[in-house]
Residue frames relative to the residue before (quaternion, step in Angstrom):
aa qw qx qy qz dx dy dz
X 1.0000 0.0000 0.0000 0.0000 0.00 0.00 0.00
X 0.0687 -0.7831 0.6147 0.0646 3.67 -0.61 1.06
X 0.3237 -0.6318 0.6582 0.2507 3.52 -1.31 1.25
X 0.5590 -0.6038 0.5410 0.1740 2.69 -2.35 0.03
X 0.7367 -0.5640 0.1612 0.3364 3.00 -0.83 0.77
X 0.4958 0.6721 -0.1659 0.5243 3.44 1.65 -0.81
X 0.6515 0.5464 -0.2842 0.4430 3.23 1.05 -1.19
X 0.8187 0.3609 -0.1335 0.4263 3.63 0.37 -1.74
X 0.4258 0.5399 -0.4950 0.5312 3.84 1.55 -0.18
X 0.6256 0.6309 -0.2937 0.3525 4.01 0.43 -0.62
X 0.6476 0.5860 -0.1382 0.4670 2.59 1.45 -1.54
X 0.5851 -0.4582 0.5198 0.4212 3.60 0.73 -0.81
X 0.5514 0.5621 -0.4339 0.4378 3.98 1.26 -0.24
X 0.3954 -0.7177 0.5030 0.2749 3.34 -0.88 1.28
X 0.6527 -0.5423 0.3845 0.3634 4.01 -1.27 0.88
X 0.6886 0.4856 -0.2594 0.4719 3.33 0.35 -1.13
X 0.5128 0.4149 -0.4954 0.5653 4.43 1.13 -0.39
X 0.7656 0.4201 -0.3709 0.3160 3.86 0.28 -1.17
X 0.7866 0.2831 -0.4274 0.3441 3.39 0.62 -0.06
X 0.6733 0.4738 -0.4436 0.3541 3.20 1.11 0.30
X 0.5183 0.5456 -0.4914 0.4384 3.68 1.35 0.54
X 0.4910 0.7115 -0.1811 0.4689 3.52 1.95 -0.37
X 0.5889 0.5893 -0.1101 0.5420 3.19 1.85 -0.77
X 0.8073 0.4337 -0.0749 0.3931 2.99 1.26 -1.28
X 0.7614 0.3773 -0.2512 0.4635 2.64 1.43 0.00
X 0.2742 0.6098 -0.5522 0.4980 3.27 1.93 0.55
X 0.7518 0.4324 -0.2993 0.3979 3.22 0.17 -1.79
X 0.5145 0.4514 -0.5219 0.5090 4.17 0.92 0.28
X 0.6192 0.6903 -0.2086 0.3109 3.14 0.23 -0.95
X 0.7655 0.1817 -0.1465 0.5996 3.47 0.59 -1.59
X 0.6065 0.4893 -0.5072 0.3681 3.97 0.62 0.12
X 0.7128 0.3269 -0.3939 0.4794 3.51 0.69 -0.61
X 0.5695 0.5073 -0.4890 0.4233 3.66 0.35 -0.54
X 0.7173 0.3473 -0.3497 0.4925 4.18 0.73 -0.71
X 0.4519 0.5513 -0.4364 0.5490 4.42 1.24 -0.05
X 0.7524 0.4330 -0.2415 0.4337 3.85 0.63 -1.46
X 0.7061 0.2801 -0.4338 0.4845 3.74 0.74 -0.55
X 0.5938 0.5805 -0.4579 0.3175 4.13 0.75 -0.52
X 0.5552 0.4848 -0.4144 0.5339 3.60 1.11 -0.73
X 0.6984 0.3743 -0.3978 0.4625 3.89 0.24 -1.09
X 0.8373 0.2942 -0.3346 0.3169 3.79 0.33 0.23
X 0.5060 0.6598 -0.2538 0.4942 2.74 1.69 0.87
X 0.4399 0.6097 -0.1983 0.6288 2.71 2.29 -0.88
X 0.7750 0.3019 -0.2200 0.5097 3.90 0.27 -1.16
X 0.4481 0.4613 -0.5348 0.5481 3.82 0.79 0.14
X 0.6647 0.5619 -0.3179 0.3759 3.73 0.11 -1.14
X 0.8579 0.2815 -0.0601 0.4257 3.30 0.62 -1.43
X 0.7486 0.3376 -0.2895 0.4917 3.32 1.06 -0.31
X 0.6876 0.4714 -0.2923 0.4685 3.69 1.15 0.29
X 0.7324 0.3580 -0.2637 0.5156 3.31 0.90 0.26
X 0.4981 -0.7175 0.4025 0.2742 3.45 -1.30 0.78
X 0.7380 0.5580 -0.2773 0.2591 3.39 1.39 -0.98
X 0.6053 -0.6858 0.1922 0.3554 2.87 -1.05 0.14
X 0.3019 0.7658 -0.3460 0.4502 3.65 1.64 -0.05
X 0.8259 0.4058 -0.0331 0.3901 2.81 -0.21 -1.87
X 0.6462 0.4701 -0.3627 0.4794 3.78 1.26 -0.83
X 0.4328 0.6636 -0.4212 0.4416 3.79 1.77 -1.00
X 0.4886 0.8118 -0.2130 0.2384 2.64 0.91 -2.24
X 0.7695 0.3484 0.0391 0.5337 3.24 -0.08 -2.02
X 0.5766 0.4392 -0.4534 0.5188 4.44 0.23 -0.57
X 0.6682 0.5849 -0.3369 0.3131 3.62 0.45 -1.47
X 0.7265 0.5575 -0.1579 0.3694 2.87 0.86 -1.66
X 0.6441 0.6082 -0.1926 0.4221 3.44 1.31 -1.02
X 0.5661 0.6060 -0.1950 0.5237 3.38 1.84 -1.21
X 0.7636 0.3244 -0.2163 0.5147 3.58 0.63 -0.99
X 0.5483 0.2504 -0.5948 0.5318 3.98 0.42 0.29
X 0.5599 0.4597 -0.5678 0.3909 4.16 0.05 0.33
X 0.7173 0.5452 -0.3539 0.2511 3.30 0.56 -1.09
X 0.6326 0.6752 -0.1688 0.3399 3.26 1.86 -1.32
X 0.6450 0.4875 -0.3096 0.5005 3.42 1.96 -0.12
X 0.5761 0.3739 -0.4058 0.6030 3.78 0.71 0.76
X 0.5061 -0.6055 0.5536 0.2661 3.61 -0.98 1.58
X 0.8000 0.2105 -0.3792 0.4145 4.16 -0.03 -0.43
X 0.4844 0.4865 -0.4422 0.5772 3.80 0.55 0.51
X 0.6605 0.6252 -0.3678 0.1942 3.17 0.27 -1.44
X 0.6051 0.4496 -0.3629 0.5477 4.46 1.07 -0.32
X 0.5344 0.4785 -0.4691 0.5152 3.99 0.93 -0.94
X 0.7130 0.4878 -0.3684 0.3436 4.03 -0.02 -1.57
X 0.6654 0.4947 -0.3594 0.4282 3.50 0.79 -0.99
X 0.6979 0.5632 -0.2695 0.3508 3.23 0.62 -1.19
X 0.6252 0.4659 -0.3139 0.5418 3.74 1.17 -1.31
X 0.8356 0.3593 -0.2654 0.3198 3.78 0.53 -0.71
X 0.2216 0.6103 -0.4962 0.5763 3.75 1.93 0.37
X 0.9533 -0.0407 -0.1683 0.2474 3.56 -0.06 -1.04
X 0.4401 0.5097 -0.6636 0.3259 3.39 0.68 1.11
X 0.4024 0.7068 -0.4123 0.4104 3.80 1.59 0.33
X 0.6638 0.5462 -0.2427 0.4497 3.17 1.19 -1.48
X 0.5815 0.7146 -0.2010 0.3329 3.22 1.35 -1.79
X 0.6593 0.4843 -0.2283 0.5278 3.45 1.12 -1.75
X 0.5835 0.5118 -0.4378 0.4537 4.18 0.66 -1.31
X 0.7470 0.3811 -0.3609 0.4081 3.84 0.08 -0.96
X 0.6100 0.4910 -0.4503 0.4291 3.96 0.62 -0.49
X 0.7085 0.4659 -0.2476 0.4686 3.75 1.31 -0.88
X 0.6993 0.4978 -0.3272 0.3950 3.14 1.28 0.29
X 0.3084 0.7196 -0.2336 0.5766 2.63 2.02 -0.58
X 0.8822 0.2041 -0.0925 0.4142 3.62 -0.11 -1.04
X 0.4739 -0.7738 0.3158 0.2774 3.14 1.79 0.48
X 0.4008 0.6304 -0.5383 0.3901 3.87 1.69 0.95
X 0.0616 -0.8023 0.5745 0.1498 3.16 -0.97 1.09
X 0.3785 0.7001 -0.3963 0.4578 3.53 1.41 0.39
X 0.7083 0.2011 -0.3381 0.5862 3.76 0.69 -0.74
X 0.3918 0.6165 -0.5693 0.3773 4.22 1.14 -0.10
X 0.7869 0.4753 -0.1627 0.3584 3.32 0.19 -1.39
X 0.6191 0.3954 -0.3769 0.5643 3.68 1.61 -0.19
X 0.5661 0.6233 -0.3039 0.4457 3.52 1.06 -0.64
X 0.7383 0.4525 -0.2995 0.4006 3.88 0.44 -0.89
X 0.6260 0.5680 -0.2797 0.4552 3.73 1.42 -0.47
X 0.6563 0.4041 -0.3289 0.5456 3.37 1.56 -0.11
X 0.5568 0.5041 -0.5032 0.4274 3.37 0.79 -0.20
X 0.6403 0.5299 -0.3505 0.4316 3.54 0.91 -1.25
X 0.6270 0.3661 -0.3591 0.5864 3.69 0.67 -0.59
X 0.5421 0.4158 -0.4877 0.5435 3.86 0.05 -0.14
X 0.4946 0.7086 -0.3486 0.3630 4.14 0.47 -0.59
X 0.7472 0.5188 0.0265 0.4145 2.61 0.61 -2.28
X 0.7754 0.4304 -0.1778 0.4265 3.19 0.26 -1.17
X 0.5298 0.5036 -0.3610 0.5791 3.62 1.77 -0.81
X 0.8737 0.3224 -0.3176 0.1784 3.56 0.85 -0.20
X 0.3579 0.7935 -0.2622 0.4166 2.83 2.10 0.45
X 0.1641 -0.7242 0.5078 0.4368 2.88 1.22 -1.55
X 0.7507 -0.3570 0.4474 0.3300 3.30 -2.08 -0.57
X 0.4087 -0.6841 0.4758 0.3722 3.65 -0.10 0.95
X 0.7739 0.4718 -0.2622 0.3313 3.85 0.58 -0.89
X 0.3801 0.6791 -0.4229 0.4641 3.80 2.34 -0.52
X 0.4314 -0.6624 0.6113 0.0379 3.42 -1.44 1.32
């Protein structure tokens, strides 16, 4: 349950803490919500461009964990399943020796990072 700003100034909570705990959780907010939609379009690249059968798995999984990452008691499994179908995607691009999709790949893991260290905007 999240009070309002009105509320905790009453309390005795100086203005300038509420808007900057107000801050913090925007800035929680818009990082996982932009980690949760890149995995889900990473997921449907995965699955909807490729014939095999891995890589389509590959791509469902991938789609499942940015869902999982929007509920606070799921929310360490999602991160965790989508860190490594991130990791999963860096080794196929190394593998094929692209360092162009390497170099788009490594900025989501790092934002997958982040967001594992923020936490869930809604975790108590």
């Amino acid at each position: 349950m999240g009070y309002r700003a009105d509320d905790l100034c009453q309390w005795g909570v100086h203005h300038a803490v509420v808007k900057t705990l107000m801050a913090v959780k925007l800035i929680r907010w818009t990082v996982m919500l932009a980690a949760v939609s890149l995995g889900a379009r990473q997921g449907y690249v995965l699955f909807s461009g490729h014939d095999e059968i891995a890589l389509v798995a590959g791509g469902v999984g991938t789609v499942i964990a940015a869902v999982l990452m929007l509920f606070p008691k799921t929310f360490l499994w999602g991160n965790f399943l989508l860190t490594l179908s991130i990791v999963l995607v860096i080794c196929y691009r190394l593998m094929d020796k692209d360092m162009r999709g390497l170099a788009i790949e490594v900025p989501l893991l790092l934002l997958n990072l982040v967001v594992l260290e923020l936490q869930h905007p809604l975790k108590k």
